[in-house]
C-alpha positions in Angstrom: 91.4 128.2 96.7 91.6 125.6 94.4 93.3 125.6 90.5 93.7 122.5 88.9 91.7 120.8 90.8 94.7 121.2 93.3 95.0 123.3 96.1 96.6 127.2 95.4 97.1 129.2 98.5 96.1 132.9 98.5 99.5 134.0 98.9 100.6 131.8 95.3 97.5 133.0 93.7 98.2 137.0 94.1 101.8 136.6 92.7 100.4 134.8 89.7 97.9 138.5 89.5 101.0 140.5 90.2 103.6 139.3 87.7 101.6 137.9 85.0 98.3 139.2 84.2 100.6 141.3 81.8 102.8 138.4 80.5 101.2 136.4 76.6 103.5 133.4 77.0 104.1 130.7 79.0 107.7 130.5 78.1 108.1 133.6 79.5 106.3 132.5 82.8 108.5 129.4 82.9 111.7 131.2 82.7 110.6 133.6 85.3 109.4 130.5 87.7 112.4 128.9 87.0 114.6 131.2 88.5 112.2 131.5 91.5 112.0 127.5 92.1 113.9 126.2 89.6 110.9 124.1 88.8 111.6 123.8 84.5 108.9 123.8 82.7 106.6 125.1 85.3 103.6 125.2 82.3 103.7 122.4 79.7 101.5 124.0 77.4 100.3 128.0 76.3 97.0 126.4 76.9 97.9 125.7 80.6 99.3 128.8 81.3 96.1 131.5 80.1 93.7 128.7 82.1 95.3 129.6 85.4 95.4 132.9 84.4 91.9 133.1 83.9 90.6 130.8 86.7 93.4 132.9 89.0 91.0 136.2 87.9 87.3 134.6 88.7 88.8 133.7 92.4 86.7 130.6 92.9 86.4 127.4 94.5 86.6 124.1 92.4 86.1 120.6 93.8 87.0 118.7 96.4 90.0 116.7 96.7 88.7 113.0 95.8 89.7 110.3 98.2 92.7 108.0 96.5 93.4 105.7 99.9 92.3 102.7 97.8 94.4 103.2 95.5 97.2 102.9 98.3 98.0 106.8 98.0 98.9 107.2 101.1 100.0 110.9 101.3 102.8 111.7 103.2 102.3 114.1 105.4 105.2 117.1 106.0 106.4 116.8 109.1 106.6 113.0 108.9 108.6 113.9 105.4 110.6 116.9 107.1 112.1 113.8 109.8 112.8 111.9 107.4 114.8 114.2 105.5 116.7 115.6 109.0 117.3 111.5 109.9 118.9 111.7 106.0 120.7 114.4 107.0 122.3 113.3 110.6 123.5 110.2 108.3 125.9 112.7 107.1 125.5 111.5 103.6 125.5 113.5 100.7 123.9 113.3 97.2 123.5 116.1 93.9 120.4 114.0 92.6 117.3 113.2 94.6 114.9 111.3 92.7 111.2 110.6 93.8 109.1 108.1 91.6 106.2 108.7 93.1 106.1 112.1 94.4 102.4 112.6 95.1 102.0 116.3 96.6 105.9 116.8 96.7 106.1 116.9 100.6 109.4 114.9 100.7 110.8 117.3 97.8 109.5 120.6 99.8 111.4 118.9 102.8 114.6 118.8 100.6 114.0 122.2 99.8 113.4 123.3 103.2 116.3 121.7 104.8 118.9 123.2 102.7 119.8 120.2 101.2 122.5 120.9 98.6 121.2 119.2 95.6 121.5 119.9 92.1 118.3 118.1 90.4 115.1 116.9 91.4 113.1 114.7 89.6 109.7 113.9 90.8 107.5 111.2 88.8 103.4 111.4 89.3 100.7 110.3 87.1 97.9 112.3 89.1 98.5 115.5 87.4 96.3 117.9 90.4 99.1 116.5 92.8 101.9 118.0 90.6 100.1 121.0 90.1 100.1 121.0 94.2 103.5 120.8 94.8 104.6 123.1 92.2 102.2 126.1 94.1 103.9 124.5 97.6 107.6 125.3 95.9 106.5 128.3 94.8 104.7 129.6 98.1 107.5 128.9 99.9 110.2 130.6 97.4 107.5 133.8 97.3 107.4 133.7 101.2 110.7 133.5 102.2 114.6 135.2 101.3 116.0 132.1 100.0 117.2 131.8 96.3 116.7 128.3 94.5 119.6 126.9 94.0 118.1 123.4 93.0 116.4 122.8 89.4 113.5 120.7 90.0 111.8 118.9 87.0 108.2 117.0 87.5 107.5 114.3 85.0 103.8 113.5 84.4 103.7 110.4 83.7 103.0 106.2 85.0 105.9 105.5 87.0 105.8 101.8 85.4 106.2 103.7 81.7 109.3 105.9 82.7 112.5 104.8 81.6 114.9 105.1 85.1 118.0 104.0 83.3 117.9 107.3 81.6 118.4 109.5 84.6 121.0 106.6 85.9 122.8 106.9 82.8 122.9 110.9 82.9 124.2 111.2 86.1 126.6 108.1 86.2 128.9 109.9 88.1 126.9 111.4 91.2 126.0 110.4 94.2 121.9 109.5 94.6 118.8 109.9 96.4 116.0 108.0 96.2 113.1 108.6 98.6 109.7 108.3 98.6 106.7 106.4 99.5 105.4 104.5 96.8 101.7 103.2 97.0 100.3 100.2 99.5 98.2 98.2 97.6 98.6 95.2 95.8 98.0 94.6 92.1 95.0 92.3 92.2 93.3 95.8 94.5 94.7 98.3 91.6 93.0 95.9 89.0 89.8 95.5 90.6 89.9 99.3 90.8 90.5 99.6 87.0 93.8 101.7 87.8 96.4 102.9 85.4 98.7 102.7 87.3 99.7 99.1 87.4 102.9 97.4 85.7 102.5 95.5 82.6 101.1 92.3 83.6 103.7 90.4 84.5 104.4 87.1 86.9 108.0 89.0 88.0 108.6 86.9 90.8 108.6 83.9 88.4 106.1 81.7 90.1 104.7 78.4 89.1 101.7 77.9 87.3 99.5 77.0 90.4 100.9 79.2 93.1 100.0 82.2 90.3 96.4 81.5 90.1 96.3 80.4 94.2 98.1 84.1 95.5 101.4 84.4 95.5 101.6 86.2 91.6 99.7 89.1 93.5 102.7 91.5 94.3 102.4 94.5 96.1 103.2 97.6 94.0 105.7 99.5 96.6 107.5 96.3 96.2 107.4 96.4 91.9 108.5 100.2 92.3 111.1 99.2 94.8 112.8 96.6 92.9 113.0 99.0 89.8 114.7 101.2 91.8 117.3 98.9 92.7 117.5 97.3 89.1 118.2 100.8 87.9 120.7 102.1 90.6 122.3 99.7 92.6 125.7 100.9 90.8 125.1 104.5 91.6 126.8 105.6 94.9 123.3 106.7 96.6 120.9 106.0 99.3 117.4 104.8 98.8 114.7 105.9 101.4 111.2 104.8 100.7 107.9 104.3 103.5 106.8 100.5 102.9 105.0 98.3 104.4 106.9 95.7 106.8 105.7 92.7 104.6 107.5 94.5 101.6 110.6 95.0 103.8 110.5 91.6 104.4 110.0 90.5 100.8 112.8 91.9 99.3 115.1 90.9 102.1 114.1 87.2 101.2 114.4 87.8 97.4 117.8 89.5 98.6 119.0 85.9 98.8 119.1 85.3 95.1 119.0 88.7 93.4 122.1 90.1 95.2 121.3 93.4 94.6 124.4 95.6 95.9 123.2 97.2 98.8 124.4 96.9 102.4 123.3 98.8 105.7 119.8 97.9 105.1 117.7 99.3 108.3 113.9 99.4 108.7 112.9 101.9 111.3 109.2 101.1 112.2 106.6 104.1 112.2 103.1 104.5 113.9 101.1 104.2 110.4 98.1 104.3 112.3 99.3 107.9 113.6 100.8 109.1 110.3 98.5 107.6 107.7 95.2 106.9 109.8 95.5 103.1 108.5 96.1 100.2 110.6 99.3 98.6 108.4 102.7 97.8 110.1 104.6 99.9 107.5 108.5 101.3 108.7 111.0 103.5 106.7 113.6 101.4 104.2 117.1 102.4 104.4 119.7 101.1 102.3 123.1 101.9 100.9 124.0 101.4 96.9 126.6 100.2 95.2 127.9 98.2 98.3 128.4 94.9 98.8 125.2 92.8 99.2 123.9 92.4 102.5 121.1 89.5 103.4 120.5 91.0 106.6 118.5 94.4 108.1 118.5 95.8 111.7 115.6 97.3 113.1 114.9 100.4 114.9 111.6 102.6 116.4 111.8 105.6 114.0 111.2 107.8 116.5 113.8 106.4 118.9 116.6 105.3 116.7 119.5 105.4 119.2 118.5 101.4 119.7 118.1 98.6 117.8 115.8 96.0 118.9 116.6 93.0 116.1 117.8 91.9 113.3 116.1 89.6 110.3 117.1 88.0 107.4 119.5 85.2 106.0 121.3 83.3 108.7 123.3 80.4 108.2 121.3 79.8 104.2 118.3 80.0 106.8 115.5 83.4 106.4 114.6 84.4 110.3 112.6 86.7 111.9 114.7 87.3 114.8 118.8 86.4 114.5 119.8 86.4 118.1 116.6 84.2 119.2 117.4 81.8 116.2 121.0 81.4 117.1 119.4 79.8 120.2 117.0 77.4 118.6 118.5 76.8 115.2 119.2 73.0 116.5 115.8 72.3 115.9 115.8 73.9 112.6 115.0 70.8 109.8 112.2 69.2 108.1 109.2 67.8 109.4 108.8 64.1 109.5 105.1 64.2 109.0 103.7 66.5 106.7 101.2 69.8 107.5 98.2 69.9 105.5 96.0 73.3 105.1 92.5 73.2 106.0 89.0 73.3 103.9 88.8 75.6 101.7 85.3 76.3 99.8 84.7 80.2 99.5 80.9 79.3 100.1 80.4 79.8 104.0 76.7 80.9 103.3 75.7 77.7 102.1 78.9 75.1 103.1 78.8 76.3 107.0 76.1 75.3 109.2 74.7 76.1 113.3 73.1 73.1 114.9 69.9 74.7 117.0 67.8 72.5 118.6 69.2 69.0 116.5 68.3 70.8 113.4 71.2 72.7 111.0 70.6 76.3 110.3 72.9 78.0 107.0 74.5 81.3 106.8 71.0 82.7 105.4 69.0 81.8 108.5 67.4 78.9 106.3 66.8 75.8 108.0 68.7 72.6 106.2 67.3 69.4 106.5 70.0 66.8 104.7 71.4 63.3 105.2 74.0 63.8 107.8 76.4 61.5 106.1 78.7 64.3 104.9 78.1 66.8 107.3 81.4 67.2 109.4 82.1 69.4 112.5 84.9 72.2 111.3 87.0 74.3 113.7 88.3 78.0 112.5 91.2 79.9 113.7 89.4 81.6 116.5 87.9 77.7 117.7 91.8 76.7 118.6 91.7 78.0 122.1 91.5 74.9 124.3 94.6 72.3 124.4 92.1 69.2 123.7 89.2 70.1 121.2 86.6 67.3 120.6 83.7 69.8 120.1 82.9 72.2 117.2 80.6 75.2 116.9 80.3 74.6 113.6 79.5 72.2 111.2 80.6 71.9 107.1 79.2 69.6 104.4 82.0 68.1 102.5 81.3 67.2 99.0 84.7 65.5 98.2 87.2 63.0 99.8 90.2 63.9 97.4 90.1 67.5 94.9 88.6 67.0 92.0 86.5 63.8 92.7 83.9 63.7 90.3 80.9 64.9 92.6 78.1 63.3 90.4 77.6 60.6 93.4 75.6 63.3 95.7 72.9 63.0 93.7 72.6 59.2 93.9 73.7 58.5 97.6 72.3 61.5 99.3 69.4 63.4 97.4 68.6 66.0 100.1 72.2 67.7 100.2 71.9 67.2 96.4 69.0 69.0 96.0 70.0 71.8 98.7 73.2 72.4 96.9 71.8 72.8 93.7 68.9 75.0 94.9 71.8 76.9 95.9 74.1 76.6 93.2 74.2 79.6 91.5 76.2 81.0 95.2 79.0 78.4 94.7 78.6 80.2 90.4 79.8 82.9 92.0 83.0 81.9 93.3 85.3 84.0 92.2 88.8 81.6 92.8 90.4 80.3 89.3 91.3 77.0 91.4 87.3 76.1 90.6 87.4 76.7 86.6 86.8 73.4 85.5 86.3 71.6 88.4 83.4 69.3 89.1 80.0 71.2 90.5 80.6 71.9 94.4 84.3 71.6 94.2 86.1 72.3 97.8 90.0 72.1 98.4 92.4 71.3 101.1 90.2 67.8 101.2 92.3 64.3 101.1 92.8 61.2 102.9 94.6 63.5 105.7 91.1 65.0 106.3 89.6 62.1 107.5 92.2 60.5 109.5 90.5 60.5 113.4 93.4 62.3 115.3 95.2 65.4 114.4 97.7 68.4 115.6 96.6 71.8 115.0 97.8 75.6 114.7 96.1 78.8 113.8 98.3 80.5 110.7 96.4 83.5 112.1 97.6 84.7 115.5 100.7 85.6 117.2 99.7 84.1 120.4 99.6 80.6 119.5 99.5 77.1 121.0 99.7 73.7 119.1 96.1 71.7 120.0 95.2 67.8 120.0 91.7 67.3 117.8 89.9 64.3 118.4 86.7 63.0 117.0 83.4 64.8 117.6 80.4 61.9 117.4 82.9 59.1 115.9 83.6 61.5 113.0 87.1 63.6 112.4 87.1 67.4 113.0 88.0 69.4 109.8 89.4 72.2 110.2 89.0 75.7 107.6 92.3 76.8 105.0 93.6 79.5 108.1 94.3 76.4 110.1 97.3 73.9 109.5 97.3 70.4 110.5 99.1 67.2 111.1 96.8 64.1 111.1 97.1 60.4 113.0 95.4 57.2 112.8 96.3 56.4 116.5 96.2 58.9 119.3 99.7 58.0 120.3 101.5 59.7 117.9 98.9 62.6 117.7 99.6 63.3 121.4 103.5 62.6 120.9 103.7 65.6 118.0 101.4 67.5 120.1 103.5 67.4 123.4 107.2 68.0 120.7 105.2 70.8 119.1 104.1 72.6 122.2 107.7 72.5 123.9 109.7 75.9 124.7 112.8 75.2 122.1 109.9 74.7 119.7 108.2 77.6 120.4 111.4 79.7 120.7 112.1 78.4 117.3 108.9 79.7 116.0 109.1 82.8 117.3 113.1 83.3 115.4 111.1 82.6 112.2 107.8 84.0 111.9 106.8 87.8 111.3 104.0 88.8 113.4 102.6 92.0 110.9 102.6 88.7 108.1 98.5 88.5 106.7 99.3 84.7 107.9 101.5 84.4 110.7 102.3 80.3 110.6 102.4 79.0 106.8 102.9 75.1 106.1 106.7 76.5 104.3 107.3 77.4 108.5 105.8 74.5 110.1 107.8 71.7 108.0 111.1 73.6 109.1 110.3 72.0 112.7 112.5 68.6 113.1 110.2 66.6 115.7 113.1 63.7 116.2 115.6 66.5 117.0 113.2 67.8 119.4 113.2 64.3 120.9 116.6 64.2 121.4 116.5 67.1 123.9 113.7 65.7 126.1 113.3 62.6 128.4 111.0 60.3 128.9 109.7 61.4 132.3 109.0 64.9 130.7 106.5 63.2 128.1 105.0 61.0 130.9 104.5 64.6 133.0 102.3 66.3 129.7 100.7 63.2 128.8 99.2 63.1 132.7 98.5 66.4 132.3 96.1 66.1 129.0 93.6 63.6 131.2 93.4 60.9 128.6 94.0 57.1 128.5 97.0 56.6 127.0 101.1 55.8 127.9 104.6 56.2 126.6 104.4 52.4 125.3 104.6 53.1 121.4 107.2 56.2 122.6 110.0 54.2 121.0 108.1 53.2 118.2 106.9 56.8 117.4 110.6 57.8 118.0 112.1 54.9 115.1 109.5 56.2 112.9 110.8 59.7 113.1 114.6 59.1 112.8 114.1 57.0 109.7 115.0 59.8 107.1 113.4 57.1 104.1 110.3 58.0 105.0 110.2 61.8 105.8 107.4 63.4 103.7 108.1 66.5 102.9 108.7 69.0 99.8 111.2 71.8 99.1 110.1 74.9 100.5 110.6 78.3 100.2 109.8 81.0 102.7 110.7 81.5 106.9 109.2 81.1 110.7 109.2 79.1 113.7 110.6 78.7 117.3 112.4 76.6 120.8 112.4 74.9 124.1 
């Protein structure tokens, strides 16, 4: 039945009848619990206590459980817990004081029950109060159903996990050895706002980013990483272990922020689960292992959870360099530099209803199904991710209308060059109102990014940022106009075909792709970022091939060109004054 909104089993609900229809207090009732469960304080409130007493007596249903998987409350189911507590335990390590910030329904503290785990406190942290409620009936159930004493005191804090001081436990317990476990929410804090959660941090930019890389993504955090990082702020100088379920891209994260913040942990391991078996959810999410109070580690091994007696890689900081894959890096590193031409992102206008077009029958359809009859001067072919397939592209299946040459060109000019795509963006402009971006706040009417001179240079060198099976593609002209391409594409751009084909044929090598592979994580939203693509040195590349190998590709691509501006293309890109390129920040890419 259900108390609390929480689940009660029959067994829980006649021991409450048995021993307490005669008790008046709750303090009574705690102290009686308490030695059951140890569970202190197992009613807050008198008012608590004669509720269940008289909901226990009417014997009826409540509600439902509501759904919480957008909040990122993925519950952790018990046997999934129960391993992970026995993997704890084969470590041979052992702690007095577990601690769960986010304990949900308790299954990872009913597994440290269960397995005899000789604690002596548990604190668990959970702002949905029915889940506490839940694994308080669990504890007791199984205390009532089997001839084991508590030996453990267990103590469940109600409360936001971003509100609860942790420095208080750390400082209580300075001298014994810690357990941190869990599996703290998957979801970001741009989802938990849009959701009008509670539970979020104080609003913060914690990873310190600029102004413009705020507002464009990167100041949305994921909160399993937030909680993580609190965790370590608050006991990295406690002799412990820290366990938590997080997704790979948060494993990831806080290797790479490992670099700076030095927190003092070493044996990091990530041993990857099947979410979509244990959660229903299609996420590459693995358990985070990591010891405290070490010395700092900027590496982590990987593992299958399931099959831990082998590990299958290693990631993280190699040489001042953050790789995907250490071994495979160690064989392409050589190519490891800074691009000599700079990648540009794609279009980016959040408008596909209205910006994207189908040619049928010589005549543009929209997104709608409304026919668009416009001046064709600034309609442009545009290739998507899923359009890079072919090794030469000079065709596109779609077309775009760009309103800008440079961002933030005033736009005002439409209206007197080209009144028809005037008048059929302003009949539509209350779509491009909606945008939701802050990169359009007080921009010009019809704004669009990722637009520059680049866009409209004739020849270019393409990638997906998408997908993990990848090749590098040569865009020409379509109709004596340049190909754009959409923001999930990345792109070098030529004015001769020359070089275009040169970069392409470097790009598309083995070492190259090797390279890419050492850098790049395949569970990443966006595989290939322009941070990975500049990290590719084309004149190093260069120096490992001959001339009759580029001859061989360029015969091989059917066009009419040669190797005659080869050495001119090859000073160009050993001439370190005139590399364009930025300081960059992340990981990802690969080797002949």
């Amino acid at each position: 039945m259900k108390i609390f909104d929480t689940n009660m089993t029959h067994t829980v609900l006649d021991f409450f009848k048995s021993k307490f229809c005669d008790l008046k207090l709750f303090t009574s009732a705690n102290d009686l619990l308490f030695e059951k469960t140890g569970i202190i304080n197992f009613f807050n409130t008198q008012y608590e206590f004669d509720k269940l007493k008289a909901i226990a007596n009417e014997n009826i249903n409540i509600v439902e459980e509501p759904d919480r998987s957008e909040y990122g409350d993925f519950q952790t189911n018990f046997d999934l817990a129960n391993n992970i507590v026995k993997f704890i335990n084969s470590e041979n390590f052992q702690s007095s004081i577990a601690i769960e910030p986010t304990c949900g329904k308790g299954n990872f503290i009913l597994a440290l029950i269960k397995n005899n785990i000789p604690l002596k406190k548990i604190y668990g942290i959970e702002i949905y109060k029915p889940y506490i409620w839940e694994c308080k009936f669990s504890i007791l159930n199984f205390f009532h159903t089997t001839a084991i004493n508590a030996v453990t005191e267990i103590e469940f804090i109600h409360l936001n996990v971003f509100n609860f001081d942790f420095s208080s436990i750390a400082e209580k317990h300075l001298a014994e050895k810690i357990l941190i476990i869990g599996n703290p929410p998957w979801v970001t804090n741009s989802k938990l706002s849009i959701l009008n959660s509670s539970n979020l941090p104080e609003k913060t930019n914690f990873k310190k980013h600029n102004g413009f890389d705020a507002i464009t993504g990167k100041g949305n955090f994921d909160i399993g990483e937030y909680i993580s990082l609190m965790m370590l702020d608050a006991f990295q100088n406690h002799y412990g272990l820290m366990v938590f379920l997080l997704k790979n891209s948060v494993i990831k994260n806080i290797l790479f922020d490992q670099k700076i913040r030095q927190y003092k942990i070493s044996k990091i391991e990530q041993y990857n689960i099947d979410s979509k078996k244990e959660f229903n959810v299609s996420v590459d999410a693995s358990l985070f292992c990591c010891k405290l109070n070490s010395k700092p580690e900027l590496f982590c091994n990987e593992f299958d959870f399931y099959n831990n007696s082998k590990q299958f890689n290693s990631f993280g900081w190699f040489h001042e360099k953050f790789v995907s894959d250490i071994s495979r890096y160690e064989l392409s590193q050589n190519i490891d530099g800074k691009c000599q031409f700079e990648w540009r992102q794609g279009v980016k206008h959040d408008c596909s209803n209205i910006m994207e077009l189908e040619k049928l029958d010589n005549h543009f359809v929209n997104g709608i199904n409304q026919n668009v009859s416009i001046e064709n001067d600034l309609i442009y072919g545009i290739l998507k991710s899923s359009d890079l397939k072919s090794n030469v592209i000079n065709k596109s299946r779609k077309y775009t209308i760009i309103t800008q040459q440079r961002i933030g060109q005033d736009t005002s000019y439409i209206r007197l060059k080209f009144p028809k795509t005037f008048n059929y963006l302003e009949e539509n402009k209350s779509t491009f109102e909606l945008r939701k971006s802050s990169i359009y706040k007080d921009k010009p009417a019809y704004s669009i990014f990722g637009i520059g001179d680049y866009s409209f240079k004739p020849f270019k060198v393409a990638i997906s940022g998408l997908y993990k099976n990848y090749s590098f593609n040569l865009i020409l002209p379509q109709e004596s106009k340049p190909l754009m391409l959409d923001d999930t594409c990345y792109f070098l751009s030529f004015d001769n075909i020359e070089f275009a084909v040169y970069s392409y044929i470097l790009l598309n090598t083995n070492i190259s792709k090797e390279f890419l592979k050492s850098v790049t994580f395949t569970d990443a939203k966006r595989i290939f970022t322009k941070d990975v693509l500049m990290r590719i040195d084309l004149f190093k590349i260069s120096k490992l091939l001959n001339i009759s190998y580029i001859e061989e590709e360029i015969d091989k691509l059917f066009l009419n060109i040669s190797t005659s501006k080869w050495n001119t293309f090859i000073s160009i890109i050993s001439n370190k004054s005139i590399v364009q390129t930025n300081i960059f920040e992340t990981i990802n890419v690969t080797n002949p």
